[in-house]
C-alpha positions in Angstrom: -28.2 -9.4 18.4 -27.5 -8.6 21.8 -24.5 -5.4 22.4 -22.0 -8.2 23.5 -22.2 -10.1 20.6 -22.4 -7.0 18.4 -19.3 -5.2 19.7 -17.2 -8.2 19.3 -18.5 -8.9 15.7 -17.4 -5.4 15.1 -14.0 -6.1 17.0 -13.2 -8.9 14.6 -14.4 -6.7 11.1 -11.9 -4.2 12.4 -9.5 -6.2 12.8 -9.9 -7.8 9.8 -9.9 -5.2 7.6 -6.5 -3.9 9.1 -4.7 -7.1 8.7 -6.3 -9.4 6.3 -5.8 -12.6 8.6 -8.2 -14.4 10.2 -8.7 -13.4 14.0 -8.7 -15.1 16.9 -10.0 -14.6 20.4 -6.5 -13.5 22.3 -6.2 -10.5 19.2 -9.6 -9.4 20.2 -8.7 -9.7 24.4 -5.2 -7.5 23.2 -6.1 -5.2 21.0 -10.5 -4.2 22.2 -9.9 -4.8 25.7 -12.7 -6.6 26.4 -13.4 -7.2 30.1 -14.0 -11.0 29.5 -12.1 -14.1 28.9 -10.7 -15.6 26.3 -12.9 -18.3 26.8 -16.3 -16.4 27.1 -15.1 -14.6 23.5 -14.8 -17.8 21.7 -18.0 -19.1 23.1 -19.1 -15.9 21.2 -17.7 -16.2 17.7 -18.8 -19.8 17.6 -22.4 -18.7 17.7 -21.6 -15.8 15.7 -20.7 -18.4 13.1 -23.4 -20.5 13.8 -25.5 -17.7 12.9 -24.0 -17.1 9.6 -21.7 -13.7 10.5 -18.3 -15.6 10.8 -16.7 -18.3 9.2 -13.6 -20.5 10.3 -11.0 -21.3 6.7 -9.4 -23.6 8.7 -9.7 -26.0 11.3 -7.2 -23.8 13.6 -7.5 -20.5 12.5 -9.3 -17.6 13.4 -12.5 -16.3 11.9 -13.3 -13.9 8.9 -16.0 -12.0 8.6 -19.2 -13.1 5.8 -21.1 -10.4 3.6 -23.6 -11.6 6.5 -21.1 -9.9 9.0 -20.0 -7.1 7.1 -24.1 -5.7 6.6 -24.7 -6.3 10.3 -21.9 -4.0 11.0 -22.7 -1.5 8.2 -26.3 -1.2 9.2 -25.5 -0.5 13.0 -22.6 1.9 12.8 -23.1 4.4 15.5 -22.6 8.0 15.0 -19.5 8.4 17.2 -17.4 5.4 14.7 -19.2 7.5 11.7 -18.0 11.1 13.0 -14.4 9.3 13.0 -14.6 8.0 10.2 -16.0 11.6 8.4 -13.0 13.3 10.2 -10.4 11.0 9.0 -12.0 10.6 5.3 -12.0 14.7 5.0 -7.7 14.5 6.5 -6.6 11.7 4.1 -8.4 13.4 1.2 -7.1 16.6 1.7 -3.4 15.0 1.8 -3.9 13.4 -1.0 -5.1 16.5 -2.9 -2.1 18.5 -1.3 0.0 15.9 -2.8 -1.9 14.8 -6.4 -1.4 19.1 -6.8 1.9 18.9 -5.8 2.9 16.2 -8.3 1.4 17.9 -11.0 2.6 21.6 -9.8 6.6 19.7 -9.9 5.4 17.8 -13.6 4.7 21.3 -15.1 7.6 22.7 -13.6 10.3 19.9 -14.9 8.8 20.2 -18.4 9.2 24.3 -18.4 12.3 24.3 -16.7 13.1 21.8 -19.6 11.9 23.8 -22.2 14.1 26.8 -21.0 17.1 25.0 -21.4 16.5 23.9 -25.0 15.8 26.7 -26.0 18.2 29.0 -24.3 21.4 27.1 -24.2 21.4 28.3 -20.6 21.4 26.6 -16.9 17.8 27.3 -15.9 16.2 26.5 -12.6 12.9 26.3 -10.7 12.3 26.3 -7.4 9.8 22.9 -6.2 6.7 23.2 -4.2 6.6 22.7 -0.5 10.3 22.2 -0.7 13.6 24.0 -0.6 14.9 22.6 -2.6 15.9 23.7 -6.7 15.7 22.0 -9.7 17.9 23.0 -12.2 18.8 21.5 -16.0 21.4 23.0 -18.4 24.6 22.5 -16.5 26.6 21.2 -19.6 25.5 24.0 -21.1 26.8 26.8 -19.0 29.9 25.0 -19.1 30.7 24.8 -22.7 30.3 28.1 -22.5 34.0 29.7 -23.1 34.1 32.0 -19.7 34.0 29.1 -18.0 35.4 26.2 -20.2 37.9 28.7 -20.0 38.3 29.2 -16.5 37.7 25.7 -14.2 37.6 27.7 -10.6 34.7 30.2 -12.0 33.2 26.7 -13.4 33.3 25.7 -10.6 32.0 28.6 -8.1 29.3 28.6 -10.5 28.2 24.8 -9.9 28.7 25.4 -6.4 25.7 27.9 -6.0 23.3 25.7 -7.8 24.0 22.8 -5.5 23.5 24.7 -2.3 19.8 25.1 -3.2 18.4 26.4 0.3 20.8 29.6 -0.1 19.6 30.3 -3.3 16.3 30.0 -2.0 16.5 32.2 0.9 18.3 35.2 -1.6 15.7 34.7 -3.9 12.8 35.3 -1.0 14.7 37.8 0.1 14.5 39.9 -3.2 11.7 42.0 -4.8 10.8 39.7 -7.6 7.3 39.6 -9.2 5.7 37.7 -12.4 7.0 40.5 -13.9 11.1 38.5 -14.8 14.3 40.7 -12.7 17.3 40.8 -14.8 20.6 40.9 -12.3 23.9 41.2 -14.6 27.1 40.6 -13.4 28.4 42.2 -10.3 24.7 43.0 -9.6 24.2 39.8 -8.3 24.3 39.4 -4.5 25.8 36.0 -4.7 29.4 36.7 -5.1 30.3 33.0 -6.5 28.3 33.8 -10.1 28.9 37.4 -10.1 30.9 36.2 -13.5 26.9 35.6 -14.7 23.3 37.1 -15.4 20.2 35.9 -13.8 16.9 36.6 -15.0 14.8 35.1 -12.8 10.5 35.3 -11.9 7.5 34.7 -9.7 5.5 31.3 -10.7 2.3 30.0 -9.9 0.6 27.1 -10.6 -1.8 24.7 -8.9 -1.6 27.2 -6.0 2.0 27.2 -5.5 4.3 30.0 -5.9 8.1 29.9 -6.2 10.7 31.5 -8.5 11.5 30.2 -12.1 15.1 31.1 -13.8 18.0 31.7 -16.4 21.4 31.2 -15.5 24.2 32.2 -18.3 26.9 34.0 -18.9 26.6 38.1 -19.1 27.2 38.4 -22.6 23.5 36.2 -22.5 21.0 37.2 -25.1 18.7 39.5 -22.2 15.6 40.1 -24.8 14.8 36.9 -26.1 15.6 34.9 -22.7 13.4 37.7 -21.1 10.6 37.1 -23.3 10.8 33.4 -23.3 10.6 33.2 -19.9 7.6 35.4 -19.4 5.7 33.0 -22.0 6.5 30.4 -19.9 6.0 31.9 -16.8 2.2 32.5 -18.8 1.6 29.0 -19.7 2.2 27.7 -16.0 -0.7 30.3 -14.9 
């Protein structure tokens, strides 16, 4: 096959497999700048078809490549479309295993952020990978509680905080806080809007993320067991 006749063969299979319609000569002049006619091109992929690497489905519609087509383009890929193709294989798969272990680092993190809540009757919180922002379960739980069912505008300071997630994200970088859970009661809390609350609150990793994990409740909070239970989860993310 002369390098004419190859290149637009391989014009048309590219522009095939982008669109999935059947191409015709002016796509090819637009899109491959080819330094012919229209004319000249279709003379082309008539014999192309002829020989069995294109076929016309309809009377007055472009062509599609056949098998035919598809191993004469295969067989004579050059190295500079191969190198291209390498380069751009190696970017998509390492976006996709950036986000296949994101989704599973946020999965694991809903369902132990979960767990906390259940079992301590507390708001608890994680922060999400590659994102500032905080996921957090257990309002209605907080609120029941009688400080605050109690008292609406301390109800409602507390809420507050939890919804503006980026500047509870920049205290909690800001802080010295390991795997090892940081107990913060009361007034030691540098947030003044849930200085009415404890925090116990630790380093996670998982899937080779690391953020902060969380117990939000009231002072009078049970600090031993909601310490220990969030160290075992904190474990189980590892």
């Amino acid at each position: 096959m002369q390098d004419r006749s190859r290149a637009i063969l391989n014009a048309i299979i590219r522009e095939f497999i982008e669109t999935a319609e059947p191409v015709g000569s002016k796509a090819i002049v637009l899109s491959y700048h080819f330094s012919i006619s229209s004319a000249t091109i279709r003379s082309e992929m008539a014999a192309l078809e002829e020989h069995g690497y294109l076929y016309q489905p309809h009377t007055s519609a472009g062509r599609i490549p056949t098998d035919v087509g598809y191993r004469m383009y295969v067989d004579t890929l050059e190295e500079p479309e191969i190198s291209r193709a390498e380069k751009l294989a190696e970017k998509k798969l390492s976006e996709a295993m950036l986000s296949h272990r994101t989704n599973k680092a946020r999965e694991k993190l809903y369902d132990c952020v979960a767990i906390l809540a259940q079992a301590t009757d507390s708001a608890c919180f994680a922060t999400l990978p590659d994102n500032p922002r905080t996921y957090f379960l257990g309002f209605s739980n907080v609120l029941k509680k009688p400080e605050f069912s109690h008292d609406l505008m301390r109800a409602s300071e507390v809420i507050e905080v939890l919804e503006e997630t980026d500047h509870l994200v920049k205290i909690l970088r800001s802080l010295d806080i390991t795997e090892d859970p940081r107990i913060f009661i009361g007034k030691e809390n540098i947030i003044p809007q849930i200085q009415s609350c404890s925090l116990i609150v630790g380093r996670y990793k998982v899937e080779n993320f690391e953020g902060f994990m969380g117990i939000l409740g009231p002072t009078r909070m049970q600090y031993p067991y909601n310490t220990a239970l969030l160290k075992k989860v904190l474990a189980l993310l590892k």
